[in-house]
KETORTOR-39909 format. One record per residue: residue number from 1; residue in three letters; x, y, z negated of N, C-alpha, C in turn. Coordinates in Angstrom, 2 decimals, always signed. Each point is the difference from the previous one (the first is absolute). Example, Ala and Ser with C-alpha at 12.3 -4.5 7.8 and 13.67 -1.06 7.14 Angstrom:
BEGIN
    i   aa      n_x      n_y      n_z     ca_x     ca_y     ca_z      c_x      c_y      c_z
    1  Ala   +13.19    -5.69    -7.80    -0.89    +1.19    +0.00    +0.90    +1.20    +0.00
    2  Ser    -0.35    +1.05    +0.72    +0.82    +1.19    -0.06    -0.77    +1.09    -0.73
end
This chain:
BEGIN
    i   aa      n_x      n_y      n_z     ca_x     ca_y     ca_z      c_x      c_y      c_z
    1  Unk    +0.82    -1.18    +0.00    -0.82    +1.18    +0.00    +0.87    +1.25    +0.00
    2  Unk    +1.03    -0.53    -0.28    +0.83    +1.64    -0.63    +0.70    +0.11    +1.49
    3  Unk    -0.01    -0.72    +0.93    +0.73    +0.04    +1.39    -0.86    +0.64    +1.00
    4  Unk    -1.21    -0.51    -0.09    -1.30    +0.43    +0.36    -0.31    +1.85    -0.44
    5  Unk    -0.10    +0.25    -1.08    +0.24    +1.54    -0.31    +1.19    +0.60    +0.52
    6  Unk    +1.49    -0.67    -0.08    +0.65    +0.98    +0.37    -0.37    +0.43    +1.55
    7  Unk    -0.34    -1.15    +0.60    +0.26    +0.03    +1.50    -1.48    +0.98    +0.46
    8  Unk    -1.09    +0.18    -0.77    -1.03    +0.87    +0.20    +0.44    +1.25    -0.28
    9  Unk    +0.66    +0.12    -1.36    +0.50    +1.39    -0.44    +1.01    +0.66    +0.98
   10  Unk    +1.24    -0.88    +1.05    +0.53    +0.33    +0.79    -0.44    +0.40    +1.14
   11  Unk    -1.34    -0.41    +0.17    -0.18    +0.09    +1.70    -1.97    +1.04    +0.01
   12  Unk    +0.09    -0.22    -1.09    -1.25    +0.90    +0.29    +0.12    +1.54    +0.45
   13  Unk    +0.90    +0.24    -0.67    +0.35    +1.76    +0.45    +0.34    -0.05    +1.46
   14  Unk    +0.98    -0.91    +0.51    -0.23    +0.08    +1.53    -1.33    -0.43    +0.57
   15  Unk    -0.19    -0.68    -0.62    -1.49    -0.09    +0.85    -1.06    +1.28    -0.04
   16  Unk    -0.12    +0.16    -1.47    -0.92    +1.41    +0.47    +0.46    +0.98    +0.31
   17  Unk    +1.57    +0.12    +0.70    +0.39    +1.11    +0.79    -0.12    -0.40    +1.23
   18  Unk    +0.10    -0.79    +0.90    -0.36    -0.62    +0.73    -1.60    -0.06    +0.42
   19  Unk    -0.31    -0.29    -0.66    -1.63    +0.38    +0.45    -0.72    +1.62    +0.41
   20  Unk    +0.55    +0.13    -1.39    -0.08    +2.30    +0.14    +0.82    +0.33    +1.16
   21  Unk    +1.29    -0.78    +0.63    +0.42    +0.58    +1.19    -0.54    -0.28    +1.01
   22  Unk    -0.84    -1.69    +0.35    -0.62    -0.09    +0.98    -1.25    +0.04    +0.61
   23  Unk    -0.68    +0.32    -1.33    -1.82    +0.09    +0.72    +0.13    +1.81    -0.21
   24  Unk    -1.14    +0.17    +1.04    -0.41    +1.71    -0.26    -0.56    +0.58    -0.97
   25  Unk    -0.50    +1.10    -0.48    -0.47    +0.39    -0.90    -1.52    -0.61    +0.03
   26  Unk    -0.63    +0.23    +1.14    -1.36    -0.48    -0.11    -0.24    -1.43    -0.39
   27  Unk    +0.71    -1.32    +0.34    +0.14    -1.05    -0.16    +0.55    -0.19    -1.38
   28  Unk    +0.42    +0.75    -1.22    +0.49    -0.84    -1.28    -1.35    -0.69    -0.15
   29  Unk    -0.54    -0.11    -0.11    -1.50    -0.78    -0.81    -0.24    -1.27    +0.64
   30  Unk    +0.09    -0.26    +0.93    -0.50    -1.08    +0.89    +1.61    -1.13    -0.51
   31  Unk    +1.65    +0.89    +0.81    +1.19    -0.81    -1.05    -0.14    -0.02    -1.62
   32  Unk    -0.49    +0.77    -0.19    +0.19    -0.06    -1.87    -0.68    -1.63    -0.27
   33  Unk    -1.54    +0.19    +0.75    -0.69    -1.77    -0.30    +1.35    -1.05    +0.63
   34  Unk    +0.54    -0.07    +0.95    +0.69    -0.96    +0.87    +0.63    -0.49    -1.23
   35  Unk    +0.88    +1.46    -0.25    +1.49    -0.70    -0.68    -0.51    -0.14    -1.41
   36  Unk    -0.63    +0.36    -0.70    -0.79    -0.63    -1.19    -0.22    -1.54    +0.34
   37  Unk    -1.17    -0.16    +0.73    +0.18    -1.74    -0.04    +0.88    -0.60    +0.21
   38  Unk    +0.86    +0.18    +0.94    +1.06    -0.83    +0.28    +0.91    +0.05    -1.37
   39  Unk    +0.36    +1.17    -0.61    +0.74    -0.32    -1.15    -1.05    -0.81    -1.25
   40  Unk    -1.15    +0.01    +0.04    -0.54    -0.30    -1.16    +0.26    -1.92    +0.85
   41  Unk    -0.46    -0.29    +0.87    -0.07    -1.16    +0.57    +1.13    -1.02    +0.18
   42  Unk    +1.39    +0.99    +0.12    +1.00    -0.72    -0.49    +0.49    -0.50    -1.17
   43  Unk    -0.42    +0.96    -0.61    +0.70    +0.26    -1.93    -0.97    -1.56    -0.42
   44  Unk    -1.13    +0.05    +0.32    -0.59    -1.05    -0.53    -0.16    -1.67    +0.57
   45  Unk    +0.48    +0.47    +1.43    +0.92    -1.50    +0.17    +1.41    -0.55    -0.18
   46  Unk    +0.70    +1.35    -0.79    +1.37    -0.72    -0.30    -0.45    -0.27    -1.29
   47  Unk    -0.86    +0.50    -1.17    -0.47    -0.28    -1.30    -0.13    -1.22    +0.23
   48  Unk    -0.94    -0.45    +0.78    -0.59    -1.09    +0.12    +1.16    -1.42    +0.49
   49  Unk    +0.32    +0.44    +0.59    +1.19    -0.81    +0.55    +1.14    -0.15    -1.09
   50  Unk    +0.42    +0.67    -0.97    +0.50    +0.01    -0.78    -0.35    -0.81    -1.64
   51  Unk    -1.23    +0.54    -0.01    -0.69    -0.92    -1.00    +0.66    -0.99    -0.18
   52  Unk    -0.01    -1.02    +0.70    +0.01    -1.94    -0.22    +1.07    -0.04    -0.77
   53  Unk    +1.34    +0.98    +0.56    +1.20    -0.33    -0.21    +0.20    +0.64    -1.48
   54  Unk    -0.84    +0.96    -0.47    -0.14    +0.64    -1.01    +0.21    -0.68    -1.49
   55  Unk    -1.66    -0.96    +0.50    -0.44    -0.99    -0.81    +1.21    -0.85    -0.09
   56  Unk    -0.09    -0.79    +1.23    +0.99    -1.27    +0.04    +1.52    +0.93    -0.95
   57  Unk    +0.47    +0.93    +0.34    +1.35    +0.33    -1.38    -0.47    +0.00    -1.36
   58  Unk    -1.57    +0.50    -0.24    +0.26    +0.45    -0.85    -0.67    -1.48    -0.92
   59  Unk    -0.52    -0.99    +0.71    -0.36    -1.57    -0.50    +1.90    -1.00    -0.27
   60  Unk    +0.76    +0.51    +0.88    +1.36    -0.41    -0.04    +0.98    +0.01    -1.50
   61  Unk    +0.43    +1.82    +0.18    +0.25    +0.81    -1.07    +0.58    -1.09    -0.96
   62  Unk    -1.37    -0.42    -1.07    -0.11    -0.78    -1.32    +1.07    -0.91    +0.02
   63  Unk    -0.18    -0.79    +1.67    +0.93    -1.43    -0.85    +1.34    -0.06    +0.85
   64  Unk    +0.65    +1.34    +0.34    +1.40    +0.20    -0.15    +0.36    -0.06    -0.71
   65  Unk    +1.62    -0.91    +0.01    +1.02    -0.36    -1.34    +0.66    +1.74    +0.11
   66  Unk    -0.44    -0.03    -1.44    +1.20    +1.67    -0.53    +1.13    -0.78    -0.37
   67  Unk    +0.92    +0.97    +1.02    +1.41    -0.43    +0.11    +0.61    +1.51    -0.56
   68  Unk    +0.84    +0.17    -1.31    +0.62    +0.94    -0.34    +1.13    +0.72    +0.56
   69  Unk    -0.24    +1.26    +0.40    +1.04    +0.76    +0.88    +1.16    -0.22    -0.26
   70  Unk    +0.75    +0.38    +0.60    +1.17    -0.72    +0.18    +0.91    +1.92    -0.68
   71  Unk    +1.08    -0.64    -0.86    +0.82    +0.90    -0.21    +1.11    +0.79    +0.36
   72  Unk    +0.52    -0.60    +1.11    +1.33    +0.34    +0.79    -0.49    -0.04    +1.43
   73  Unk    +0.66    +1.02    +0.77    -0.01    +0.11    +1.34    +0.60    -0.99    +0.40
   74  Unk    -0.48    -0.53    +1.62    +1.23    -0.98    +0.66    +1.09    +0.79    +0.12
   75  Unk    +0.48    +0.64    +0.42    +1.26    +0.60    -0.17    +1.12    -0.35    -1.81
   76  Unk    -0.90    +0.50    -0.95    +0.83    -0.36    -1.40    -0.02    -1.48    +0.21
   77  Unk    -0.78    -0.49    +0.79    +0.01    -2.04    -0.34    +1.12    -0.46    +0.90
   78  Unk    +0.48    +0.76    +1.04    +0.74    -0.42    +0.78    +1.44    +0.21    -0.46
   79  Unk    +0.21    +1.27    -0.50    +0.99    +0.22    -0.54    +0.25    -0.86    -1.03
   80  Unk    -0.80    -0.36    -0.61    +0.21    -0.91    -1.57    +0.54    -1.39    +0.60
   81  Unk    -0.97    -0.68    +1.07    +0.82    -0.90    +0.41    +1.06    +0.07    +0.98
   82  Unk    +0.16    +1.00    +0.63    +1.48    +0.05    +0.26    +0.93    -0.01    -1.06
   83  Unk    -0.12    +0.77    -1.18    +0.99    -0.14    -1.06    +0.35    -1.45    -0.39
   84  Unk    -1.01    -0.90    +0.06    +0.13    -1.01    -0.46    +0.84    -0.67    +0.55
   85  Unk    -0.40    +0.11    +1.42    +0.46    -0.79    +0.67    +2.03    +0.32    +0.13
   86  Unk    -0.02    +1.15    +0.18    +1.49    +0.55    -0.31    +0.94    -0.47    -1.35
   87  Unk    -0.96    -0.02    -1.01    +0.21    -0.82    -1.19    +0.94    -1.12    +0.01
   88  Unk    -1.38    -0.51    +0.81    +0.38    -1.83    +0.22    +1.41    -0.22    +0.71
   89  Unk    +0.13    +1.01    +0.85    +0.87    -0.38    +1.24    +1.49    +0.36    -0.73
   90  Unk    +0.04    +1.04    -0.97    +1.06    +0.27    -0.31    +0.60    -1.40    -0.91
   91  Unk    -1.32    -0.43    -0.82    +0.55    -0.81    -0.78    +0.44    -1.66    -0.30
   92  Unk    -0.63    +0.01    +1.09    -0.19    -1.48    +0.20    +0.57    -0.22    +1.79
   93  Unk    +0.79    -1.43    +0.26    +0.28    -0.33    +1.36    -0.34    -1.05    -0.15
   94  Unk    -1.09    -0.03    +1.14    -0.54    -1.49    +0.40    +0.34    -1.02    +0.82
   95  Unk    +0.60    -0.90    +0.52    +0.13    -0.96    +0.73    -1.03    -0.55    +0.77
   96  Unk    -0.09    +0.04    +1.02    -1.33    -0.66    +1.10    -0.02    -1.20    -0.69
   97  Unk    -1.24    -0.30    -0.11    -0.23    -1.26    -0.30    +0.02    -0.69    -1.48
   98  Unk    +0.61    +0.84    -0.74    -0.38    -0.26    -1.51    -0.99    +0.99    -0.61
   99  Unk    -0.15    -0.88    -0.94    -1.09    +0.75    -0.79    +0.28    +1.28    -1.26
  100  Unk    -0.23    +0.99    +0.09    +0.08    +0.77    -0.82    -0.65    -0.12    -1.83
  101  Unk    +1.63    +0.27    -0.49    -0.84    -0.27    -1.42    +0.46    +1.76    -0.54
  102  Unk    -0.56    +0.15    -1.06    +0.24    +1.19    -0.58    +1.55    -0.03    -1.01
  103  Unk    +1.00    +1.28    +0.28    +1.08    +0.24    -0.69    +0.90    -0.83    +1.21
  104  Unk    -0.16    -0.85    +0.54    +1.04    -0.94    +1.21    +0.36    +0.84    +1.02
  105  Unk    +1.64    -0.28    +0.10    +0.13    +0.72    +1.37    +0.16    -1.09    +0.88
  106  Unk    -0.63    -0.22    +1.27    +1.03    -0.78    +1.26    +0.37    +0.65    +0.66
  107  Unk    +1.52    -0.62    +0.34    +0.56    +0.19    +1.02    +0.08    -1.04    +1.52
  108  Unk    +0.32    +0.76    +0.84    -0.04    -1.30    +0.72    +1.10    +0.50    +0.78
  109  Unk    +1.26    -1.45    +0.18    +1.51    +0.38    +0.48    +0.21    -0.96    +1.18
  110  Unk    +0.53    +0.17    +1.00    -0.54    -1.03    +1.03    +1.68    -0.40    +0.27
  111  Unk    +0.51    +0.44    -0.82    +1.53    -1.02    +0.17    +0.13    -0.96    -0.98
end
């Protein structure tokens, strides 16, 4: 609805400048009825058209899982695990193929 207003609130002023520029003076009355229905006739088939989806969110809504916002930007999360990961690398050398235990260094010497 609130997309629906802006986009009326945007475009109505051109429209009723637009109209005052193109019919004559003698003719406002006959356009004044035109563009009245047509705006009243639209407004109430996008209402209408809109409805279902209205309902159907607002029947939805209830049985979404609340999931608690999140405290850190991706950016601070990325950085954090980059640190980590820099961490790791400084402190530990792994060998392909073995398994990493914690405090162990491998090396791997191919002579």
């Amino acid at each position: 609805m609130a997309v629906l207003g802006i986009g009326v609130g945007l475009l109505m002023q051109n429209l009723v400048l637009a109209a005052q520029n193109d019919v004559r003076a003698a003719d406002p009355a006959s356009a004044r009825t035109l563009v009245e229905q047509a705006c009243a006739t639209a407004t109430a088939e996008i209402f209408s058209g809109a409805t279902p989806f209205a309902l159907l969110a607002l029947i939805a809504v209830p049985f979404l899982q609340e999931k608690p916002l999140k405290t850190t930007t991706t950016s601070t999360q990325r950085l954090a695990e980059e640190a980590k990961e820099a961490e790791a690398a400084e402190g530990n050398v792994i060998a392909i193929g073995r398994p990493a235990r914690a405090g162990v260094t491998y090396c791997h010497n191919d002579t």
